[in-house]
N, C-alpha and C positions, 0 to 999 in steps of 0.2 A: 406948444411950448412946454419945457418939462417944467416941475414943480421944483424951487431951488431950493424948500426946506426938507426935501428930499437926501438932499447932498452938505447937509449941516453936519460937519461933523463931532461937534459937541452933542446933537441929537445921538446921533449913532456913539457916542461913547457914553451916556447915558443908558441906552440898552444897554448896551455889553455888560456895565458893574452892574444890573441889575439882575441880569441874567445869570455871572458870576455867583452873583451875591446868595442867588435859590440855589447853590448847586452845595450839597451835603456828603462828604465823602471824596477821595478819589481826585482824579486831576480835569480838569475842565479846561474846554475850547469854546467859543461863540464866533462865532461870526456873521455879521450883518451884512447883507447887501442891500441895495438899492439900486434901481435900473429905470430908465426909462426910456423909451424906446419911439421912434416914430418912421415911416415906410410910407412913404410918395411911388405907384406903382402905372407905370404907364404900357401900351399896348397897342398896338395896331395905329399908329402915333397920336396917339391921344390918353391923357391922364383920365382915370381911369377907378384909383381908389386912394384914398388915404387911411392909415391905421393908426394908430397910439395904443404901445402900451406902457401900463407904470405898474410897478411892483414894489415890493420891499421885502424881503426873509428874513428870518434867523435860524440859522443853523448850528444844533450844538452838541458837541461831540464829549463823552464822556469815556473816561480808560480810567481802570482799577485789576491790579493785579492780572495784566496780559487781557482782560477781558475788554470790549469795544461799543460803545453806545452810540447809535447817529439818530439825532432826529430833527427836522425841518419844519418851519410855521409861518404864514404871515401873516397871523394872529398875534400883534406885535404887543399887545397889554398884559395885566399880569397875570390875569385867568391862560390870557395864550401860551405865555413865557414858561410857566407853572406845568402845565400841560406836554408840552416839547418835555423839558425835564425829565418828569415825570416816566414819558415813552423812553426816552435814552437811556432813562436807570435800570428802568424795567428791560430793555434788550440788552443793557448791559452784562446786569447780572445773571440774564440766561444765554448769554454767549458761551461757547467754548472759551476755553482759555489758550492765546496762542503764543510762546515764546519768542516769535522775531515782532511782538508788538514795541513799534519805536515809540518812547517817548516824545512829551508834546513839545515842540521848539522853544527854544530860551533868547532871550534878546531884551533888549530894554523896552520900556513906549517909547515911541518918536513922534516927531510931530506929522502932521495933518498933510501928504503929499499931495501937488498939483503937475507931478510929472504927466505930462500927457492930456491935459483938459486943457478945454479952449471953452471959452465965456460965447462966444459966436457960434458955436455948434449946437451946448446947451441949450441956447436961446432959439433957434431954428425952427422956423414954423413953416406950415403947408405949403405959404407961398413963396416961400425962399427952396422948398423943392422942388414945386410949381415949375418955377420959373427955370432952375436948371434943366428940370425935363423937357421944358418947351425947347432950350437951346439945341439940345440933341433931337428932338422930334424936326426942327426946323431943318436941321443939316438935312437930316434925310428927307424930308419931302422935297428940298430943293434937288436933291440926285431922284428924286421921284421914287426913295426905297420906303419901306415903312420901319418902326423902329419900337423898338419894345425892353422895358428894362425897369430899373428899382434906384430909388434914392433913397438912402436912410442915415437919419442922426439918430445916436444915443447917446447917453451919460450914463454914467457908471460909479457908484461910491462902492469901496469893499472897505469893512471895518474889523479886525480881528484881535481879539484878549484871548487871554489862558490865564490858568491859574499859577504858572511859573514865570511872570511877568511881564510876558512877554504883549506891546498894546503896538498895532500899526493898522494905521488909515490912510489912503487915497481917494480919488476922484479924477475918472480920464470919461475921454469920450472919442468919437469915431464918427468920421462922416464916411458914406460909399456909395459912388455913384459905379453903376452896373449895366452895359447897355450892349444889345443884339442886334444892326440893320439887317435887314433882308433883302433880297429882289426876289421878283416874279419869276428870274430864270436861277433861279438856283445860290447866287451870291448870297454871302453870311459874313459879318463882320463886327470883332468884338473890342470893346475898350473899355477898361475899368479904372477908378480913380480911386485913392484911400487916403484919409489925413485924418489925425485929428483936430485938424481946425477945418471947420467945412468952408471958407475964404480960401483954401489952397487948393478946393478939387475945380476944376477946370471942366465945367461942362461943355464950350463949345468946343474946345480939344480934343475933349473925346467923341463928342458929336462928328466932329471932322476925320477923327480917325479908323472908328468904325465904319463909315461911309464910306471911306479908301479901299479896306479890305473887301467888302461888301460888294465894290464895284470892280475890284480888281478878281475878284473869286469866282463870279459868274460864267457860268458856261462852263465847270470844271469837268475834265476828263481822267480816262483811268489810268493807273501806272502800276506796275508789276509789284509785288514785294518782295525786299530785299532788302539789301544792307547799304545805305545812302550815307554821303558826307550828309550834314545839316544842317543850318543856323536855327536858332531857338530863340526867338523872341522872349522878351525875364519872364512874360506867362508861363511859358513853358517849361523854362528853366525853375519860375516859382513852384510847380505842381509837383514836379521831380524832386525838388529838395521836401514841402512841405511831408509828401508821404512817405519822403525817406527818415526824415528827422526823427519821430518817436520809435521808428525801429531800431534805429541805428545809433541814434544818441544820447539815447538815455543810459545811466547807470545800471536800469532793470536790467535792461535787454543785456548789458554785458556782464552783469552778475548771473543770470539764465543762459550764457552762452547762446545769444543769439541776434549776433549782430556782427557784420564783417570790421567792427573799429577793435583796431588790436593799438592800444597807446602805444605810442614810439615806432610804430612799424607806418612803411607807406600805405595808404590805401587808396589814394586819387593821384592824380599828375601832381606835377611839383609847381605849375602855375594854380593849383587850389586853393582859397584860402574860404573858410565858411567859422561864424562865429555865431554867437546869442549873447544880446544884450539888452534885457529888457528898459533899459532907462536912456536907450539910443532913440532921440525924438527924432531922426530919419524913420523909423521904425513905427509901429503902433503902443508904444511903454506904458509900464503901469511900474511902479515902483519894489512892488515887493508877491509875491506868490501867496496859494491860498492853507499856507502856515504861519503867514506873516512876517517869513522870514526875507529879507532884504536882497534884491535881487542880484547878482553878480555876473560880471561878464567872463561868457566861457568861451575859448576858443577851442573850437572842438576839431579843424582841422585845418593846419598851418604847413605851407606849403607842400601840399600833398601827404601830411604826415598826421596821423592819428593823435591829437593830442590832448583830447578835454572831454569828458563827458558831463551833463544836467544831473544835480543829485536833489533830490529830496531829504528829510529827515533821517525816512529808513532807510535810503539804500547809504548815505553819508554815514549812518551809524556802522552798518556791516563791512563798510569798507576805512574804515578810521579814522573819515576825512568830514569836513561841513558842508551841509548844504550850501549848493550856490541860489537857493531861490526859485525853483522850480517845480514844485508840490504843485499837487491836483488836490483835491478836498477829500484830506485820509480817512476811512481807508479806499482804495482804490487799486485796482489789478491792475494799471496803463501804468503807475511807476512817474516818475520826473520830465516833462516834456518841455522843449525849448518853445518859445512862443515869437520871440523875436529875432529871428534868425536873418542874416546878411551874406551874401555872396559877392568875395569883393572883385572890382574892379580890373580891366585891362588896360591897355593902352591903345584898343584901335576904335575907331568911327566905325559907327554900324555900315555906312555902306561900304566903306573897306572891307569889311567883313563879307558882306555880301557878294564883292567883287571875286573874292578871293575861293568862292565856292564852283568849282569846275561843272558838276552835274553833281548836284543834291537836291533837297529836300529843303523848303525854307516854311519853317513852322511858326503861325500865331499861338497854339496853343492847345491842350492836351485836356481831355474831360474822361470822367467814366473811367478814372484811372484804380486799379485793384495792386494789392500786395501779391506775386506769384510767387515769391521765396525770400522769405525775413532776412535769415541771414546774409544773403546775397544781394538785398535789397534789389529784387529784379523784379520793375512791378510792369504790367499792361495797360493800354488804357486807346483812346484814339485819340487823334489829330480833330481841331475844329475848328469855323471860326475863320479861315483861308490860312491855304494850304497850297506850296505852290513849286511847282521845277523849277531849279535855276539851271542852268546851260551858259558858260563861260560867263561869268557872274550877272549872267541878268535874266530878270526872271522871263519865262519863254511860255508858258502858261499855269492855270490853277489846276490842279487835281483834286479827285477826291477824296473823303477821308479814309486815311490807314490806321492800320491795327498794329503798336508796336509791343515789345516784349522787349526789355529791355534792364541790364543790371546798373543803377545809378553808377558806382563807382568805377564799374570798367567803362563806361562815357564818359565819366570826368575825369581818368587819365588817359584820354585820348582829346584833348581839346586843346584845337590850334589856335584860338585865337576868342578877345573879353573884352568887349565893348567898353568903353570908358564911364559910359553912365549906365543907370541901374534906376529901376521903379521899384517901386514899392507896391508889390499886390497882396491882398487880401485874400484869403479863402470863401469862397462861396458856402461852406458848407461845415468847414470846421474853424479850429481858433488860430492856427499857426499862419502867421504873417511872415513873410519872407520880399528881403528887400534882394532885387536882382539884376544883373547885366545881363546881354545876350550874347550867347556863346557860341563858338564857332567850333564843332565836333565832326573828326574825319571818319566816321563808322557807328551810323544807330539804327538797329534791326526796327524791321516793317516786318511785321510777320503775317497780314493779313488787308484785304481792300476789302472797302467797302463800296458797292458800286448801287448797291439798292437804294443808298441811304441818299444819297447825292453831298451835295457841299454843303445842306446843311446841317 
C-alpha cells in the first residue's frame, strides 16, 4: 500500500516555497515528485516476487543570463534543499552561455489535479495482485500452458513552481497487467491490460486471451518474406505509432528538418486520424507536462493530412506559437513528446477485417522494434506473440516470427480497412501510451524470417 501523505499536495507545495524561497538571483524552477511504486511478478505459473518502491525528489533548475543549472535530491530537508541549490548555482554559473536558452513557462497556480488517479489503485496491495495473477496463471494451467508476466500499481504526484508564477500539481496512477503463456511446442501468447483505475484491468480476459493465441501459435511453420496484406492487432498498431511519435511529432524534429510531417501536406491515407491529448481518461492523463504547463489537445494528423505538432517552451518560443504542454524536464536533446496519443476509429468488426484478408499476414504484435530512417519514419523490428497466415479470410496456420522494415506513413496510406473499437496499450519499456484500433493494411514488407528463433 503506498503512503498517502506522499501524495498531500499542500506537502509538496510547502517544498516548492521553500525551496523558491533559498534560491538568490536569476529565475528558478522546482519541481517535486513523488512516486510509489509496487510490481506482483509471476513465472513458470506461479507468483514468484513482490517489490515496492517509494521515493520522493526535488529537482531544481536554475537560468540566468542564457546560462543553465540542474540539480536533483531526495534529501528533502533544509540541509538537502540548500545543497541541490547550492550544486545548480555552482553549474550554473560555470555553464556556457547559450542564446536559444528558452525562458521558464508563465501561467498562474491552479489548483491540485486528480485527472487520472483512482483511490483503488493507490490503495492496491500484494493481494489484489496476487489474486489477478492467479486468474491468469489458472487459464493457463487449465490449457495446461505455463504463464509468466508482471502486475503493477503506482501513484504518481508531480508538483511544479517557478519564480515567474507559474504553481501546478497533480496526482495520477497506473495499473498494468503484462502476461506471456507458452506451450512445450513452441505456442506464445500475449495480452496486456492498462487503466488507471486498477477495477478496470480484467485479469481473467487477459488470462483467456493470451491462452488463445498461445494455443492457436503452436506448431508454427516458415513463410517466405515479402510483401503481405496484413491485419495488425492495436499491439501492433501501438508499437508503430509509439516509435513513430517522438520522431515525427514533435516540434524538434521539424524545427531540425527531420521528420516526414510537412503541416498542410498529406502524409497518411485520408481515412488517418491520430491525436494527443493528455487529459483524455480513455488514455493514461496527467494534466499538465514537466514545465507545468497545462496540457492541450493536439491533432497532429486529421484525415491523412499533416496538421499539429507537440511544442514545449523552447521549440513554441522559436516558432511564435505556445506550448501545448508537452515538455520533458529542460534542458533536454528529445525536444516535446506526445504521451497520450489515440488512433481513431473505423467502422468495421474485427473479424470482418479478418475476413476481408485474401492471403496475408495476421499479426499480435511487433517487439525489438529500431529506428532505420527518422525522417521516413521507417523502423524494423519482429513480429511476436502469434503470428499467423490468413488464406481467404481465415487463418490456415501460425508462422513464425519475421523481420519487417517498414515506413509508418507509407502503411498508413495504404489502409483498407479500422476496426471499430480500440485498446489502450501501454509501453513496456518507455512512456508513450497509445490508445488503438486494428488495422487492415494492403502491403507491409517482411524483410527477413526467422526460423531459429521459433514462435516464441
Amino acid at each position: 500500500m503506498v503512503s498517502s501523505g506522499r501524495h498531500d499536495p499542500e506537502q509538496a507545495s510547502r517544498i516548492l516555497d521553500r525551496v523558491l524561497g533559498m534560491v538568490r538571483g536569476g529565475e528558478a524552477e522546482a519541481a517535486y515528485t513523488a512516486h510509489d511504486a509496487a510490481l506482483t511478478r509471476f513465472a513458470n505459473s506461479q507468483v514468484h516476487q513482490n517489490v515496492v518502491d517509494h521515493d520522493a525528489t526535488l529537482r531544481v533548475r536554475l537560468v540566468a543570463d542564457g546560462r543553465t543549472g540542474v540539480a536533483i535530491t531526495n534529501r528533502l530537508d533544509d540541509t538537502g534543499l540548500r545543497a541541490a541549490i547550492a550544486s545548480a548555482t555552482a553549474i550554473r554559473d560555470r555553464a556556457a552561455r547559450n542564446p536559444e536558452t528558452a525562458p521558464l513557462a508563465e501561467g498562474p497556480a491552479t489548483e491540485h489535479s486528480l485527472v487520472g488517479w483512482s483511490d483503488a489503485t493507490a490503495a492496491a496491495d500484494p493481494a489484489l495482485r496476487g489474486a489477478g495473477a492467479r486468474e491468469v496463471i489458472e487459464a493457463a494451467v487449465a490449457a495446461d500452458l505455463e504463464a509468466s508476466g508482471a502486475f503493477s500499481t503506482e501513484a504518481t504526484t508531480l508538483a511544479i513552481a517557478n519564480t515567474r508564477g507559474l504553481r501546478s500539481s497533480g496526482s495520477t496512477t497506473q495499473a498494468k497487467l503484462v502476461t506471456v503463456v507458452m506451450s512445450a511446442d513452441g505456442g506464445s501468447g500475449y495480452a496486456q491490460a492498462a487503466n488507471a483505475d486498477v477495477a478496470r484491468v480484467d485479469a481473467a480476459a487477459m488470462g483467456a486471451e493470451a491462452v488463445d493465441r498461445a494455443v492457436r501459435s503452436a506448431g508454427a511453420g516458415d513463410l517466405e518474406p515479402g510483401e503481405y496484406p496484413v491485419l495488425l492487432e492495436p499491439y501492433a498498431v501501438a508499437t508503430l505509432v509509439e516509435y513513430t511519435a517522438p520522431i515525427s511529432f514533435s516540434a524538434l524534429a521539424a524545427q531540425e528538418g527531420r521528420t516526414f510531417m510537412e503541416l498542410g501536406q498529406p502524409v497518411m491515407g485520408p481515412n488517418v486520424h491520430i491525436w494527443d491529448d493528455g487529459q483524455d481518461a480513455g488514455g493514461l492523463p496527467s494534466a499538465f507536462d514537466y514545465e507545468g504547463v497545462r496540457k492541450q489537445r493536439v491533432d497532429v494528423v486529421t484525415g491523412g493530412v499533416a496538421t499539429g505538432l507537440v511544442h514545449d517552451t523552447k521549440t513554441a518560443m522559436r516558432a511564435g506559437t505556445a506550448s501545448t504542454g508537452h515538455a520533458l524536464p529542460a534542458p533536454n536533446t528529445w525536444g516535446p513528446i506526445p504521451w497520450n496519443l489515440f488512433v481513431g476509429t473505423g467502422d468495421d468488426q474485427h473479424d470482418a477485417l479478418l475476413a476481408r484478408l485474401d492471403r496475408g499476414i495476421w499479426v499480435t504484435r511487433f517487439h525489438y522494434v529500431n529506428v532505420v530512417h527518422a525522417k521516413r519514419a521507417i523502423l524494423t523490428g519482429m513480429t511476436k506473440d502469434g503470428t499467423f497466415l490468413v488464406e481467404g479470410g481465415r487463418v490456415v496456420r501460425p508462422i513464425r516470427n519475421l523481420r519487417f522494415t517498414q515506413s509508418v506513413p507509407d502503411a498508413f496510406s495504404r489502409i483498407d480497412g479500422i476496426s471499430r473499437e480500440s485498446r489502450l496499450v501501454a509501453p513496456e519499456y518507455g512512456g508513450i501510451n497509445v490508445c488503438a484500433p486494428a488495422l487492415l493494411i494492403d502491403r507491409f514488407a517482411f524483410t527477413g524470417a526467422t526460423a531459429a528463433e521459433g514462435a516464441a
